[in-house]
C-alpha positions in Angstrom: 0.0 0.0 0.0 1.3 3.2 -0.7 1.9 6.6 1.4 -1.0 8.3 0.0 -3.5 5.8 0.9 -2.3 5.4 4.2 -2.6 8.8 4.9 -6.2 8.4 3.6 -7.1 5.7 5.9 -5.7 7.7 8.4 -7.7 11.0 7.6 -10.8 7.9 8.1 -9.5 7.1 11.4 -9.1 10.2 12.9 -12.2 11.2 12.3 -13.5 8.5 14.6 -11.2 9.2 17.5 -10.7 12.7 20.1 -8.5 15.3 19.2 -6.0 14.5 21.4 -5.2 11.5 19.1 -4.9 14.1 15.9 -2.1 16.0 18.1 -0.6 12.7 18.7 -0.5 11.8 15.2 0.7 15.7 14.2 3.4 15.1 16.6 4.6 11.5 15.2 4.4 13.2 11.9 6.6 15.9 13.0 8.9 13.2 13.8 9.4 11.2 10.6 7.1 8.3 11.7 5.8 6.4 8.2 2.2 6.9 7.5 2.0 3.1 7.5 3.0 3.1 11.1 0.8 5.6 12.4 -1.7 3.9 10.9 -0.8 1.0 12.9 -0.7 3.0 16.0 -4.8 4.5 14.9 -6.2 1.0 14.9 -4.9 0.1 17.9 -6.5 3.0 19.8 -9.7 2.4 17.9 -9.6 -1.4 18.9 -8.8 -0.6 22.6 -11.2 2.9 22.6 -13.8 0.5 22.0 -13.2 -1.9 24.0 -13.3 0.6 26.5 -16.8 1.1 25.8 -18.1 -2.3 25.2 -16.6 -3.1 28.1 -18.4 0.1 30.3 -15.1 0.6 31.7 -15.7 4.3 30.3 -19.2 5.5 29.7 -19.2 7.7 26.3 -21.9 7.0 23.8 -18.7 6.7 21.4 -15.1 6.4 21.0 -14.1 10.0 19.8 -16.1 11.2 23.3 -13.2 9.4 25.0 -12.3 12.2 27.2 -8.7 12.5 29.0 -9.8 11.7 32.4 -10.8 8.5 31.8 -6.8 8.0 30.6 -5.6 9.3 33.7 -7.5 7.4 35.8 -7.6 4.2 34.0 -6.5 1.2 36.4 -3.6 -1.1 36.2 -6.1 -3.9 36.2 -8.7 -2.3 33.2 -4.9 -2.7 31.3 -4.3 -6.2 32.4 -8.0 -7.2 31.2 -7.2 -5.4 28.1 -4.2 -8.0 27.6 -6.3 -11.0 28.6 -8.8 -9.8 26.0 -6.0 -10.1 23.2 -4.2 -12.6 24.3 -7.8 -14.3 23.8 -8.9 -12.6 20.8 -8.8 -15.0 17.4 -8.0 -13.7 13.9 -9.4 -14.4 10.7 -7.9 -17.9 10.3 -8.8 -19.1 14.2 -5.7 -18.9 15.7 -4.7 -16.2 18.6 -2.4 -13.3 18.4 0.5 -14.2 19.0 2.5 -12.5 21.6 4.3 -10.2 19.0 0.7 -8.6 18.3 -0.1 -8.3 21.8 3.1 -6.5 22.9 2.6 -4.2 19.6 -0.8 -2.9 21.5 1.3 -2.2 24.5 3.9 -0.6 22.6 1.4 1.7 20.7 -0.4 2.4 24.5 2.9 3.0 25.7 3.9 5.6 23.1 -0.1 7.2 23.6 0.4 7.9 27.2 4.2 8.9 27.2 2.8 11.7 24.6 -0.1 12.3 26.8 2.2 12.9 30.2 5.3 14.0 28.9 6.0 15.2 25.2 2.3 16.5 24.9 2.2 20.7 25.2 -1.0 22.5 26.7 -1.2 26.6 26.5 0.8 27.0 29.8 2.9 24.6 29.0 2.7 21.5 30.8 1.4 18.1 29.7 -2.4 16.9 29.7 -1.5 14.9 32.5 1.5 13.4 34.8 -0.3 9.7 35.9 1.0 7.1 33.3 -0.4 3.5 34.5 1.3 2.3 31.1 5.0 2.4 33.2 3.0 -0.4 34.9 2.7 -2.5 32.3 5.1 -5.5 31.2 5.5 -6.4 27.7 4.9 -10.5 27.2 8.0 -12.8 27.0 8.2 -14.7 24.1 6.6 -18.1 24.3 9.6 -20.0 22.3 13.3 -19.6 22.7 15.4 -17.7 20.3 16.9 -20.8 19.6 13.5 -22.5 18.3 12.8 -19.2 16.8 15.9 -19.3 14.5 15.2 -22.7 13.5 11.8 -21.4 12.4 12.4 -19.2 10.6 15.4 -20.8 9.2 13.4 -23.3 7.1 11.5 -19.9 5.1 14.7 -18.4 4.2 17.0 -18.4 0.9 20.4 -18.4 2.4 23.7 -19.7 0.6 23.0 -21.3 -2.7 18.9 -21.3 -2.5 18.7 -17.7 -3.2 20.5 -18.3 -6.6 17.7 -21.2 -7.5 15.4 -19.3 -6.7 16.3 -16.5 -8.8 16.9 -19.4 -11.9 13.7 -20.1 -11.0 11.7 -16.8 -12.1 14.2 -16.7 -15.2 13.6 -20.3 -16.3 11.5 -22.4 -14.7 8.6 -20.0 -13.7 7.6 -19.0 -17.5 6.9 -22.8 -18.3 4.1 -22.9 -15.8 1.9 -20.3 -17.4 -0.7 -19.7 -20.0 0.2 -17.5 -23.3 -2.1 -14.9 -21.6 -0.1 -14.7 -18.3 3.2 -15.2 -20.3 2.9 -12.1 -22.0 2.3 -10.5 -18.8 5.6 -12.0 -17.4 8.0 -11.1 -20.7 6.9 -7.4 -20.2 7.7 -6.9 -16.3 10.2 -10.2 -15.7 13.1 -8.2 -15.4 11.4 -5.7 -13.2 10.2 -8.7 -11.2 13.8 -10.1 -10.8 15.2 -7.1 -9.7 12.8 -6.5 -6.9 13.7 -9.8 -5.4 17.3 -9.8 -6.3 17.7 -6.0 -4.6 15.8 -7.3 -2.0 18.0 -10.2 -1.5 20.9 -8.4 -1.9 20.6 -5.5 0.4 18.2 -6.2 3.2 16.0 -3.3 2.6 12.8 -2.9 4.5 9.8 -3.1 2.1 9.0 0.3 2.5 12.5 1.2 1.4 12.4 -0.7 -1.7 9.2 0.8 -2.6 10.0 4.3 -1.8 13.3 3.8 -4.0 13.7 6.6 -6.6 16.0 5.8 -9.5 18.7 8.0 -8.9 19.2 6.9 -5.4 21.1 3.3 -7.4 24.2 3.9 -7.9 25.3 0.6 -9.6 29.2 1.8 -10.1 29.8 2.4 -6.6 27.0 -0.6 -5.6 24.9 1.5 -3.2 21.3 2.9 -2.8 20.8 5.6 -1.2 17.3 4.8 1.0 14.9 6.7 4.0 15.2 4.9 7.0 12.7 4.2 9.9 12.8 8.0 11.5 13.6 9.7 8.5 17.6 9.2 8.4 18.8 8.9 5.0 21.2 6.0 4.4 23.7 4.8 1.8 23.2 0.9 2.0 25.9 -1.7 -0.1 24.9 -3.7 -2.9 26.0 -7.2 -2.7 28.0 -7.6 -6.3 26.3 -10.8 -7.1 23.1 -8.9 -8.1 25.0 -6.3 -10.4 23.6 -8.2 -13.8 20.2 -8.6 -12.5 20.4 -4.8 -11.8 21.4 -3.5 -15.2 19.3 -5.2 -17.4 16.3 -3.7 -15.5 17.3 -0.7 -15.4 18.4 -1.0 -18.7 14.4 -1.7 -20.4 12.8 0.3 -17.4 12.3 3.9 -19.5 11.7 2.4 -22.6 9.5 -0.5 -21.3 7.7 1.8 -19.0 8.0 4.9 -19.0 7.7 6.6 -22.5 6.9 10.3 -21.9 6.2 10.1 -18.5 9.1 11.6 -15.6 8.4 9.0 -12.8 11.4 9.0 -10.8 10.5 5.6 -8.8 12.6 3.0 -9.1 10.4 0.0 -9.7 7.2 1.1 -11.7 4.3 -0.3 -13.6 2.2 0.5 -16.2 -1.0 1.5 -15.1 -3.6 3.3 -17.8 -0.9 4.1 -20.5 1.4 5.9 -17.9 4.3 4.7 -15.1 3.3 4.5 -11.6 5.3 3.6 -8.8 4.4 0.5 -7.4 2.9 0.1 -3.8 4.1 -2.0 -0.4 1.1 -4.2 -1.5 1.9 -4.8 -5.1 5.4 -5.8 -4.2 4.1 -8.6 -1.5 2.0 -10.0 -3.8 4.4 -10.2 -6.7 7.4 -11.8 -4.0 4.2 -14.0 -3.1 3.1 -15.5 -6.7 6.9 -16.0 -7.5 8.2 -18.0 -3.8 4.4 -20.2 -3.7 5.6 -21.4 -7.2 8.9 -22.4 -6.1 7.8 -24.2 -3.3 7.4 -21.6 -0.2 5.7 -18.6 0.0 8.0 -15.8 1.4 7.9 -12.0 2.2 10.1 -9.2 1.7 10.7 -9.5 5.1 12.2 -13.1 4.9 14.6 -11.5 1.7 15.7 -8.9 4.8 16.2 -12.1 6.8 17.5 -13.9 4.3 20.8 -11.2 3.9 20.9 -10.6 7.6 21.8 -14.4 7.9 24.3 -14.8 4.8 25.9 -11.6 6.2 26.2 -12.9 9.9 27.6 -16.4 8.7 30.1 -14.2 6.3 31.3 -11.9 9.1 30.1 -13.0 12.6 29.9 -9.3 13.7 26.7 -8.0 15.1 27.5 -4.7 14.4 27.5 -5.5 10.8 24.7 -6.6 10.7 22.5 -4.1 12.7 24.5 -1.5 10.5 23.3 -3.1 6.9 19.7 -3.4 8.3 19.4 0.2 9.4 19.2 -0.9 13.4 20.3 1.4 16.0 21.2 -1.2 18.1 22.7 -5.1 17.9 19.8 -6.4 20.0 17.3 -7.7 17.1 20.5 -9.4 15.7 20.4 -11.9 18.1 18.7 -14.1 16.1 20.9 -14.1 13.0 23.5 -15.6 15.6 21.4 -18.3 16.2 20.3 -19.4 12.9 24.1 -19.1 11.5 24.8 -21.4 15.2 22.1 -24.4 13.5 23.8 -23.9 10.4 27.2 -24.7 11.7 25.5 -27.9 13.4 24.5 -29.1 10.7 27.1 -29.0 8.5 29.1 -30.7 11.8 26.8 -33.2 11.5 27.1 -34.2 8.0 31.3 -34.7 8.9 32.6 -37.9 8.4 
C-alpha cells in the first residue's frame, strides 16, 4: 500500500477518535514516523477505545467522546483485562495473536500515554496529564526460545545457494508454468520482477524502502542505494555484487519499457492506464508471493531482509555489521541471526565424516 493511501485511511480514522489522538498523530508526523505506522498505531487506539466502551469501563456514547480523564484514571487492572482480552482474541484464520501482536498494542499504549504525560504541550505549558499506568505494564515474554525461533524461521529463508535457484527459477523455470495470456504478462515486467527480489536479496531493505526507492538513489558503479530509513535518516546501504547483472538489465528496459513520456522517478514502476506509476508495499508482497508459492514456499520481503541478515552474519560473525546493513540502532534484534548461523554450523558438523 502506498503513502497516499495510508494517509487516507488515516484522515478515516481520525475522524472517529478525540482530538488528542490528531495531536498525537501531528506530533509523530513531525517526527518522521511512516504513515503506514501511524496507521498501525490509529487502529490500535480504535480497537482498545472500543473496548473501553463495550466493556463500560468508560461511559461515552462513542469512542471520539473518549475524554482525557478516563486515561488518567484508568486502572492497572482495566490494562491487564485489556491483555487478557488479546491474548484471547482469534483472527481471521482461528488462531490467537501471537505475543508479537499483543506487545505491539502495549507498545502503541505506551507511546499514547508517554505523549499524553510528557511530550504533549497545553497553552501554559505543561502536559495533559502526569499519571502514566502504562509504566506499569510488562510487555509479554516470548513463548519459544530464540533458539527455536531461529530454526523457524530458518526453514523460510533463501540463504547460501537457494537464493540463486530461486532467482533461476523466475528466469527459467517459472515462464513454463503459465498460459500464453499470463506469459505475455511475465515477458513485459520479468526483469522488473527479478530485480525487486534480487535487490531485496541483496541489500536487506525494508519493504518500504524498496518501494519508496527513486532511480537515482542506485548507484550501480559504486553498488549502493541511497534509502529513508525508519525516523527519517537517509542511508547509503551496499549492494551485494552478485546482483550487479540482475540490476542493469532492468534498469536497462525500465524507461523504454515503462516509461515513455512520463518523468516517474520511482525505481520500480508499472504500467497503469498508459502511464508509469510507482508501485505500492502491497503490489510488491503479492508479486514476491506469486513468485516463492511457485517455487515451493511462500515468502515476504521480510524473509529477503532475513534472508541477507543471515548470509551476512555467517560471512562476518559481527553483530554490528549486521544491525548497521539493516538500518538498526542497536545489535539487540541481531540476536537471532546468531542463532540461525549457530544451526547452520551444526548441521554441517553433523554431515562430517
Amino acid at each position: 500500500m502506498d503513502q497516499q493511501r495510508y494517509l487516507e485511511l488515516c484522515e478515516k480514522q481520525l475522524a472517529n477518535l478525540p482530538d488528542y489522538i490528531r495531536k498525537f498523530y501531528i506530533n509523530r508526523q513531525a517526527n518522521a514516523y511512516s504513515s503506514a505506522t501511524l496507521y498501525q498505531y490509529l487502529q490500535e487506539y480504535v480497537r482498545f477505545f472500543t473496548w473501553l466502551v463495550d466493556e463500560q469501563i468508560v461511559a461515552v456514547p462513542s469512542i471520539d467522546q473518549m475524554p482525557l480523564t478516563a486515561l488518567e484514571k484508568m486502572k492497572l487492572e482495566d490494562i491487564e483485562l485489556y491483555k487478557i482480552f488479546l491474548m484471547n482474541k482469534r483472527k481471521q484464520n482461528n488462531h490467537k495473536l501471537s505475543f508479537q501482536a499483543v506487545n505491539r498494542s502495549i507498545n502503541a499504549l505506551n507511546a499514547l500515554w508517554y505523549f499524553l504525560t510528557i511530550e504533549a504541550e497545553q497553552a501554559d505549558g505543561e502536559p495533559y496529564f502526569y499519571r502514566n499506568v502504562m509504566k506499569k505494564v510488562k510487555l509479554l515474554k516470548a513463548s519459544e526460545t530464540m533458539a527455536t525461533r531461529s530454526r523457524h524461521i530458518s526453514k523460510q529463508l533463501l540463504t547460501g545457494e537457494k537464493k540463486h535457484d530461486f532467482i533461476t527459477f523466475m528466469q527459467v523455470d517459472y515462464p513454463n508454468l503459465l498460459s500464453n495470456r499470463q506469459l505475455a504478462s511475465y515477458k513485459q515486467n520479468c526483469e522488473r520482477d527479478i530485480a525487486i527480489c534480487v535487490l531485496a536479496l541483496a541489500t536487506g531493505i525494508r519493504l518500504s524502502e524498496l518501494a519508496q526507492a527513486n532511480i537515482n538513489d542506485l548507484n550501480l558503479e559504486q553498488l549502493t542505494i541511497t534509502v529513508i530509513r525508519k525516523g527519517g535518516q537517509q542511508d547509503t546501504v551496499p549492494i551485494a555484487p552478485w546482483s550487479l547483472p540482475f540490476l542493469r538489465d532492468y534498469c536497462q528496459i525500465r524507461k523504454s519499457r515503462y516509461l515513455k513520456e512520463d518523468n516517474e522517478q520511482a525505481l520500480f514502476v508499472s504500467r497503469y492506464r498508459g502511464s508509469a506509476k510507482r508501485m505500492s508495499n502491497y503490489a510488491i508482497e503479492k508479486l514476491v508471493a506469486k513468485y516463492s508459492e511457485a517455487f515451493g514456499v511462500r515468502l515476504t520481503p521480510h524473509k529477503f531482509r532475513h534472508t541477507l541478515a543471515t548470509d551476512l552474519m555467517a560471512a562476518t560473525h559481527s553483530e554490528t555489521i549486521v544491525a548497521t546493513q539493516l538500518g538498526q540502532t542497536t545489535t539487540q534484534a541481531t540476536h537471532l541471526y546468531t542463532h540461525v548461523v549457530a544451526d547452520e554450523q551444526r548441521s554441517a558438523m553433523d554431515q562430517l565424516e
